[in-house]
C-alpha positions in Angstrom: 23.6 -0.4 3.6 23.0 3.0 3.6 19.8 4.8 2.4 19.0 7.8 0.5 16.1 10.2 0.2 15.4 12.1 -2.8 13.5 15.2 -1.3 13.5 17.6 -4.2 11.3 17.1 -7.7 14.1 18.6 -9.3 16.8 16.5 -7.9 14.9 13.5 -8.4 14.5 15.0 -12.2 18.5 15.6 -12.2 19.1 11.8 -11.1 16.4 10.0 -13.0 18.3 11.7 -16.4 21.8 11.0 -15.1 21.6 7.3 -16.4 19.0 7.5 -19.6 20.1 3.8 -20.6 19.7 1.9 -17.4 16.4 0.4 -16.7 14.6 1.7 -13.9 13.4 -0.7 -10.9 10.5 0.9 -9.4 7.9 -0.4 -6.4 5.8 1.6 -4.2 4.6 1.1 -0.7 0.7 2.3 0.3 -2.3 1.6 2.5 -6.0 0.2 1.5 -7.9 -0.3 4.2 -11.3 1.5 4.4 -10.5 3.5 1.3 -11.5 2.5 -2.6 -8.2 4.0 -4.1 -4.6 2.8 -2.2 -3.0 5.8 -0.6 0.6 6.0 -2.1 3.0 6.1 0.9 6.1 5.5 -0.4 8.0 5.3 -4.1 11.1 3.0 -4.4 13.8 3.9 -7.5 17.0 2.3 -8.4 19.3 2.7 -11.4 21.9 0.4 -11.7 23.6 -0.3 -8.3 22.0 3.3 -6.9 18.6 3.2 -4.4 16.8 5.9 -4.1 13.4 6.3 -1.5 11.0 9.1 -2.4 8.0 10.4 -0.9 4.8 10.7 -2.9 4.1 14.4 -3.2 7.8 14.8 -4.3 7.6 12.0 -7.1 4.1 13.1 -8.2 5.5 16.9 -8.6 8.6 15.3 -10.8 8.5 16.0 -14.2 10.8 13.1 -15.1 9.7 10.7 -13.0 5.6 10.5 -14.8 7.6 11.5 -18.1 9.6 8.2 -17.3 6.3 5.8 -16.2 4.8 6.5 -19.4 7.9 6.0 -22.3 7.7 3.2 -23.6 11.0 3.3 -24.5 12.3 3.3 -21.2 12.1 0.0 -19.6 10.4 -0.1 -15.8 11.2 -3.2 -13.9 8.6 -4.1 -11.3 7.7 -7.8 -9.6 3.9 -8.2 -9.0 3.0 -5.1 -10.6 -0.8 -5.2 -10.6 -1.3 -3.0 -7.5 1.8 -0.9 -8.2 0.1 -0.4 -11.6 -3.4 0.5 -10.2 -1.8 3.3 -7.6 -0.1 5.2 -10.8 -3.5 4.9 -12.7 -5.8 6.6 -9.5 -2.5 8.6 -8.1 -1.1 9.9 -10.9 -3.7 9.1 -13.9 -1.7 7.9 -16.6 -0.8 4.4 -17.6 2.4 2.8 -17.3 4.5 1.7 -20.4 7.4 -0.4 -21.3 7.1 -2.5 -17.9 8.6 -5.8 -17.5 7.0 -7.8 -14.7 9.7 -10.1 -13.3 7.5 -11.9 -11.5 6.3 -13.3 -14.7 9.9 -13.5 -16.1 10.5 -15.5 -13.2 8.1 -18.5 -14.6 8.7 -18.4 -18.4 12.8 -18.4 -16.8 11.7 -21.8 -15.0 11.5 -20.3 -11.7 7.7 -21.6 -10.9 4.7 -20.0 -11.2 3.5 -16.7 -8.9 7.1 -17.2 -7.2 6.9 -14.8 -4.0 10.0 -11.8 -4.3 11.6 -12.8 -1.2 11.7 -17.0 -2.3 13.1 -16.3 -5.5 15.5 -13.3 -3.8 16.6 -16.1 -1.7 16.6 -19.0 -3.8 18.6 -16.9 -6.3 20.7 -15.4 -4.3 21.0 -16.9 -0.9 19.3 -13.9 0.8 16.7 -14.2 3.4 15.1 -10.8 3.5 13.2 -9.3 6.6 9.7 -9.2 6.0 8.7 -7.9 9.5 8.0 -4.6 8.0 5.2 -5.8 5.2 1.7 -4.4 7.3 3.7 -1.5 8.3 1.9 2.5 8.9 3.7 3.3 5.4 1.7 6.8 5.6 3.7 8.0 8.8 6.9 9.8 9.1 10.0 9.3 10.0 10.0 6.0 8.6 12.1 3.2 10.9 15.2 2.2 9.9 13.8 -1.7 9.4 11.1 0.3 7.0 14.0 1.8 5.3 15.8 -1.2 4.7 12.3 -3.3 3.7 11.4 -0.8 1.1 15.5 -0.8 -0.2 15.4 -4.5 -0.5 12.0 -4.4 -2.5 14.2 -3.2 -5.6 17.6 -3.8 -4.4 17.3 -7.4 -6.4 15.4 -6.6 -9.3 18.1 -5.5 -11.5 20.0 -8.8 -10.5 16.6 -10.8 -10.9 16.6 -9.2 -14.7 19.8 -10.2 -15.8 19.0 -13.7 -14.6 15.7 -13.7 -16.2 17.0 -12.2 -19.6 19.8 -14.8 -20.1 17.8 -17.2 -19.3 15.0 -16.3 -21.5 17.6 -15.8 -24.3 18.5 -19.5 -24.0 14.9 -20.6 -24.5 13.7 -17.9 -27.2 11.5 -16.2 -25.0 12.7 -12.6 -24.5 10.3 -11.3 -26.6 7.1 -13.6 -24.8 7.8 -11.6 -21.8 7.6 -8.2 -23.1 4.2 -9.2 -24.9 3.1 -10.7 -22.0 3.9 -7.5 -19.2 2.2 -5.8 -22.0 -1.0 -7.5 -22.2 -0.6 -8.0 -18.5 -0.9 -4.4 -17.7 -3.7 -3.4 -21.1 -5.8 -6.9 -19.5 -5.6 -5.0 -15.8 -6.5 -0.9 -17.3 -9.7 -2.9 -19.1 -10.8 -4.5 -16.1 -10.8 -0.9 -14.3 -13.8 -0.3 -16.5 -16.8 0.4 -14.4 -18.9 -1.0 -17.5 -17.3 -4.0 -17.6 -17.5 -4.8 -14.0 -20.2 -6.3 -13.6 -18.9 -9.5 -15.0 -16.8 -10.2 -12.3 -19.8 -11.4 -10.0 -20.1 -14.8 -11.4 -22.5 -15.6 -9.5 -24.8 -13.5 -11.5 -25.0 -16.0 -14.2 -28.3 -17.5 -13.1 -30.1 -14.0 -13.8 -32.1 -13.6 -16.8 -30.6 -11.4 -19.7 -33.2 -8.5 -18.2 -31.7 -9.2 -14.7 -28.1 -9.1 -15.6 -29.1 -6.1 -17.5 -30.3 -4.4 -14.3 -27.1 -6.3 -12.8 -24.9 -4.2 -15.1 -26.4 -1.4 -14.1 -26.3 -1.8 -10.3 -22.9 -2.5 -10.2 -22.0 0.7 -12.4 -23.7 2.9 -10.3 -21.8 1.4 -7.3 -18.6 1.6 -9.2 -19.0 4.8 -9.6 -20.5 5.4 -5.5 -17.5 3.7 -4.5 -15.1 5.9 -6.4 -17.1 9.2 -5.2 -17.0 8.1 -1.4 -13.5 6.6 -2.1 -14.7 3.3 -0.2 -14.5 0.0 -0.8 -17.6 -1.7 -2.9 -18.4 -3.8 -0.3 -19.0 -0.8 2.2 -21.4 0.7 -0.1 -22.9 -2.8 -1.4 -22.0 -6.2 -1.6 -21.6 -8.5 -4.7 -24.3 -10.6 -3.2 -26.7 -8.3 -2.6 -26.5 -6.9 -6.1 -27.3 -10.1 -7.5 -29.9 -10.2 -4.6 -32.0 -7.0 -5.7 -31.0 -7.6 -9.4 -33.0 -11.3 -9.1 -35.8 -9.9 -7.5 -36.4 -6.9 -9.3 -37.9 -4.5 -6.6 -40.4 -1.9 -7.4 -40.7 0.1 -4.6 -38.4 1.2 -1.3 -40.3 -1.3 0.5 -39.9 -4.6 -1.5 -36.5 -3.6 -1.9 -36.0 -3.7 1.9 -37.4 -6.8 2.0 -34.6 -8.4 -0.5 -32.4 -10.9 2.5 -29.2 -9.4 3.6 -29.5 -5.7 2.6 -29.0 -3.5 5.3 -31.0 -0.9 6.0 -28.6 1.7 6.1 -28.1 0.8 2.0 -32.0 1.4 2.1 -32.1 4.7 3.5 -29.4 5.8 1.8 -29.4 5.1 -1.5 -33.6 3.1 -2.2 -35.3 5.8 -4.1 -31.8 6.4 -6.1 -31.8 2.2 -7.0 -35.2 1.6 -7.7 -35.5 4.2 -9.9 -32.2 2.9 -11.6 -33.9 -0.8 -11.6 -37.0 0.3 -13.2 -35.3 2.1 -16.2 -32.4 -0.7 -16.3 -35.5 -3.6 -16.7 -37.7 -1.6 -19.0 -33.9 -1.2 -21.3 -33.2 -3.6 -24.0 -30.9 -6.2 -23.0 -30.5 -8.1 -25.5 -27.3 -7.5 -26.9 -25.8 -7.4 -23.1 -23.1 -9.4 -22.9 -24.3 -12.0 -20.2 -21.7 -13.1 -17.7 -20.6 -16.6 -18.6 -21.5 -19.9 -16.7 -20.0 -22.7 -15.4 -18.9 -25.3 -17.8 -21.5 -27.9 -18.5 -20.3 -31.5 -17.9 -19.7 -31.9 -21.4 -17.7 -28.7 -21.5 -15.6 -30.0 -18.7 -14.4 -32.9 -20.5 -13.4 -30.8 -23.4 -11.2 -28.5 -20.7 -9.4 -31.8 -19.3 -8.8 -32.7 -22.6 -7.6 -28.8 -23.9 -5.4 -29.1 -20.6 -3.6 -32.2 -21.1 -2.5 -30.8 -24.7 -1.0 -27.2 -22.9 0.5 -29.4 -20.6 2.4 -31.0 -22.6 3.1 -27.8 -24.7 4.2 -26.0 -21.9 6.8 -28.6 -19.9 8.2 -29.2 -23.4 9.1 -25.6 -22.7 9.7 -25.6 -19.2 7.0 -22.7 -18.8 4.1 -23.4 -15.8 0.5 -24.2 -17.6 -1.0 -21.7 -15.3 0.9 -19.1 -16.9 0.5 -20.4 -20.5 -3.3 -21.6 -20.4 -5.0 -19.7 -17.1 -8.3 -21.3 -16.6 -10.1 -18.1 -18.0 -8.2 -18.4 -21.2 -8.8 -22.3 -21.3 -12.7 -21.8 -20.7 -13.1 -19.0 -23.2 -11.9 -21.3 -25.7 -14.1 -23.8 -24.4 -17.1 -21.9 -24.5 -16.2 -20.5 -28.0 -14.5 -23.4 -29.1 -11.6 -20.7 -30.8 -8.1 -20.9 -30.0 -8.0 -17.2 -30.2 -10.4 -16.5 -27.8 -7.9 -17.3 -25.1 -4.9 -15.6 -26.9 -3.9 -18.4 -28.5 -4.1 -17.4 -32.1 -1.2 -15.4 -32.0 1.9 -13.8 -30.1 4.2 -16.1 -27.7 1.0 -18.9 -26.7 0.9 -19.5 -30.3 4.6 -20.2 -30.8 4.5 -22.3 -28.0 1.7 -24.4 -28.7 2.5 -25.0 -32.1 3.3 -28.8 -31.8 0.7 -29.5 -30.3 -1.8 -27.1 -32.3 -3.3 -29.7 -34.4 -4.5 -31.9 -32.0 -6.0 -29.2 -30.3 -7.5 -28.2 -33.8 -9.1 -31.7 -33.6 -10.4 -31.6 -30.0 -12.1 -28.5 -30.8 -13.3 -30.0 -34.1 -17.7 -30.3 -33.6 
């Protein structure tokens, strides 16, 4: 199979508006290894039975191509797309629209949940693709010919794996479940790039105090936004652990704060005076309307999940849809810990149509 190269913005402009109707299969190739934003190395296109690779710096200086990524109306296929979606939002600083993730096509079509590209390429198709080319120096140039052919086969299936997807999702009334769902996919991932929010990802926090977590919140913004600055990873400018570390013990001065276990001192030096001045406004803040990061379900509460997950269960093989993608454990405990279906999403859209025969037993569980 041959390859192509679009090496012209306008030319890739030209050819993205020769075929307005067709939906557009898109991956990208990049690095991430000592850096806090991927490095985009490579941009993968096809329309219809056409495959186009492009280099960064040309797609980023196309016109048509961000006009595309960002019209709704014009549907992007992707497989996986969290990472894809997080390049476009650092490289090219716009958000994505219209997206259908296949990947999660793949399990509402009965496929099985987080099916890997090349399994489903293969078990679809009868293809095995080569993969030797996953961990490869995307950033160099020439690219190999076994690159070439990797980053072709990346989207060389997806139009095929769409068709499959949509008749099948025809069949079982769920065409519209899986463009709500790559929506809220995609909105669930831009929140979560929220430097405020963050700081509810360290569970482990959830033994601090309310003032603790408060200075918890703070921490971890500030690194957010070190990491961003330096463009390295969080855990090269601090670790989760040692956050929760320094936020426990609440030091007041360079010193005690190099006495909190695990911090290096090359964190000390660097950044001591900046944190404890941060700690001693964040503690002396009001924290109590902070929204405190969530603990681990009592043994009562655990109960109520097993019982909340035997009803989705059987809601979702009576639909032939994987309960990890219909109730995810964080959807399942939010309702637990609220004790409201909606909490989890499950007040409205495609969960609630789906549930619906068992929603009144879950209505009863849930009754105090």
């Amino acid at each position: 199979m041959g390859v192509t190269w679009i090496t012209d913005p306008a030319a890739l402009d030209q050819w993205l508006e020769a075929n307005p109707d067709e939906p557009l299969a898109l991956d990208t190739e990049f690095e991430r290894v000592s850096t806090f934003y991927p490095i985009p190395g490579l941009v993968q296109l096809g329309l219809g039975d056409e495959f186009r690779l492009v280099d960064p710096s040309v797609a980023e200086a196309s016109a048509g191509f961000r006009s595309i990524l960002a019209d709704p109306g014009r549907r992007k296929l992707l497989y996986a797309m969290s990472e894809d979606l997080e390049l476009f939002r650092h490289w090219l600083s716009l958000e994505p629209a219209g997206l259908i993730d296949l990947q999660i096509g793949a399990a509402m079509a009965g496929a099985g949940f987080s099916m890997g590209y090349a399994r489903l390429v293969e078990q679809l198709f009868g293809e095995t693709l080569d993969k030797s080319a996953t961990r490869s120096d995307w950033l160099s140039r020439p690219l190999s010919a076994a690159q070439e052919e990797y980053a072709t086969d990346d989207i060389r299936f997806l139009r095929p794996i769409y068709e499959w997807v949509w008749k099948e999702l025809e069949q079982k009334g769920l065409v519209d479940a899986l463009i709500e769902e790559s929506t809220r996919f995609a909105e669930d991932l831009a929140s979560q790039d929220d430097p405020e929010n963050h700081y509810r990802k360290l569970r482990g926090g959830w033994t601090l105090s309310r003032q603790q977590q408060g200075v918890l919140k703070s921490l971890v913004y500030w690194r957010e936004t070190e990491s961003r600055k330096r463009d390295r990873p969080r855990g090269r400018v601090v670790a989760d652990a040692q956050l929760i570390a320094i936020a426990e013990k609440l030091p007041d001065s360079v010193r005690a704060l190099s006495n909190v276990q695990g911090l290096p001192s090359v964190v000390v030096r660097r950044y001591g005076e900046q944190m404890i001045e941060l700690i001693r406004v964040a503690a002396s803040e009001d924290n109590s309307t902070i929204e405190v990061i969530q603990p681990p379900l009592s043994r009562q509460d655990q109960m109520l999940y097993k019982q909340l997950k035997r009803l989705m269960v059987e809601a979702a093989d009576a639909r032939d849809i994987p309960v990890e993608l219909l109730a995810p454990r964080k959807r399942l405990e939010a309702v637990v810990q609220t004790r409201d279906l909606g909490a989890g999403l499950f007040g409205d859209g495609w969960r609630q149509q789906v549930i619906a025969p068992v929603q009144s037993r879950l209505q009863e569980v849930l009754a105090p």
